[in-house]
C-alpha positions in Angstrom: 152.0 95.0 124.1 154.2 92.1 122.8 157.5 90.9 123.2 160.0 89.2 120.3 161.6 86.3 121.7 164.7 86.2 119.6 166.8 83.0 118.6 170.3 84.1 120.7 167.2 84.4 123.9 166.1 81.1 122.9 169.7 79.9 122.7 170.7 80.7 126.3 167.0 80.5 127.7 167.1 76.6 126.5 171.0 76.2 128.0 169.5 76.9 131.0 166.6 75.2 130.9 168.8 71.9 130.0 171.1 72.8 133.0 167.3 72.4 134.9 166.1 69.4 134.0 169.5 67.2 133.9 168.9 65.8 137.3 165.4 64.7 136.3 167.1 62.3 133.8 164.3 61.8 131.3 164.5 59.1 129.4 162.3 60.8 126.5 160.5 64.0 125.8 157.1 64.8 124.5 157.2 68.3 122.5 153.5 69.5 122.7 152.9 71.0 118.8 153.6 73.2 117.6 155.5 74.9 120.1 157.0 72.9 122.3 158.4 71.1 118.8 161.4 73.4 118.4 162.6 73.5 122.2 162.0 69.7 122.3 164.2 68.9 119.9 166.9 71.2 121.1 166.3 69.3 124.1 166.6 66.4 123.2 170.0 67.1 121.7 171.2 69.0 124.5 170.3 66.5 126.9 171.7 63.4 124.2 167.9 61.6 124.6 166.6 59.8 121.0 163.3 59.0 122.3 161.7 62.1 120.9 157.3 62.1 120.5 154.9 64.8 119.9 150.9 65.6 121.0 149.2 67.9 119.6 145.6 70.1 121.2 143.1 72.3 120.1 141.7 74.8 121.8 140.8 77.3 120.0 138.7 77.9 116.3 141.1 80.7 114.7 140.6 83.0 117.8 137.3 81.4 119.1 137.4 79.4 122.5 136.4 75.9 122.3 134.6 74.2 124.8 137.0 71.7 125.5 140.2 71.0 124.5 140.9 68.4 122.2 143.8 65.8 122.0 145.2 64.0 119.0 148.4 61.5 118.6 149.5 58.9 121.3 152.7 58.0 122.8 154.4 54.8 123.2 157.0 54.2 126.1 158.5 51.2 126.6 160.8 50.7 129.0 160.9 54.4 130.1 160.1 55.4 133.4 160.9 59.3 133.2 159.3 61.4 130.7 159.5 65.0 130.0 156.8 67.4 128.7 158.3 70.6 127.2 156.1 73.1 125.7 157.5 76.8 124.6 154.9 78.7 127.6 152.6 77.9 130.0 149.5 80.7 129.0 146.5 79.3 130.4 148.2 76.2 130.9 144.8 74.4 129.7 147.3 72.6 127.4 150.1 71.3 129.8 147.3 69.9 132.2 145.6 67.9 129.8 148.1 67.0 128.7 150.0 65.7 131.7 146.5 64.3 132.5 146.3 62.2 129.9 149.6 61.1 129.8 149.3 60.2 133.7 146.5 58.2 133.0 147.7 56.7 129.9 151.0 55.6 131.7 150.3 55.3 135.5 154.3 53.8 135.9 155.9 56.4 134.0 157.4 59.7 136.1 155.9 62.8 134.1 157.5 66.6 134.3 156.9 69.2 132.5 159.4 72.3 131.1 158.9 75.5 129.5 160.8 78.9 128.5 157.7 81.0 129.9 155.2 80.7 132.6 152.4 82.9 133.0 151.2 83.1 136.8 147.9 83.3 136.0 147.8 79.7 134.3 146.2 77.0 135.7 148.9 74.9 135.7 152.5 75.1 137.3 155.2 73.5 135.0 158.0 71.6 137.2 160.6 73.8 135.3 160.7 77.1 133.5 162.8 79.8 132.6 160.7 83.2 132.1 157.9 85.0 133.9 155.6 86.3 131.2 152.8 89.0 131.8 152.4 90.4 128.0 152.1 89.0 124.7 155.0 86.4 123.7 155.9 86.7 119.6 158.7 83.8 119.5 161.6 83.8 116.5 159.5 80.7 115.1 156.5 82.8 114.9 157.6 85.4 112.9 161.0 85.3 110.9 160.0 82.2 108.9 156.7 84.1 107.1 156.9 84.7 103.8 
């Protein structure tokens, strides 16, 4: 069984999330790609920050499990003590720790929280904020209204 996760759910979903995280006042925001991209920007717009970078991971081979996961791009902060993470769920959560991992020991001075719409409570991680409990099947309006 799936869900659709439609754009006015996004809309309001994100409001709250914003209304979240303000007191954490990051001073930039990764988006994990690809989807953390759309909420991160939205973010970043809601919350008025310009500092906007992305990671990207791979996990899987089409639907095979890889071994490990594996990490490209970097991030640059200077100056910036509090960074966000924002990624649209938190499945396995295999993402969002290695990330926040590497990010930790990448930037030892730098404050790092992480934010999603969804949170599964079987993942292996706990984001600092989310919205959503998920226990099926997530389709978001990215995912499907934009294929052609």
């Amino acid at each position: 069984m799936e869900y659709y996760y439609s754009y006015e759910a996004f809309r309001d979903d994100t409001c709250r999330l914003i209304k979240e995280v303000k007191s954490f006042d990051a001073e930039a925001i990764v988006g994990i790609a690809r989807g953390g991209l759309t909420l991160a920007h939205v973010m970043a717009e809601g919350l008025d920050i310009r500092e906007v970078q992305t990671l990207r991971t791979e996990l899987y081979d089409v639907s095979c499990k890889r071994e490990s996961i594996t990490l490209f791009g970097t991030c640059t902060f200077k100056e910036v003590q509090r960074v966000l993470v924002v990624d649209d769920i938190a499945d396995s959560g295999e993402t969002l720790q290695a990330i926040i991992h590497f990010l930790q020991n990448e930037f030892p001075s730098v404050e790092f929280k992480s934010a999603t719409l969804y949170y599964k409570n079987t993942s292996c991680y706990r984001p600092d904020f989310w919205i959503n409990e998920a226990n099926q099947w997530i389709e978001f309006f990215w995912e499907k209204d934009f294929k052609i």
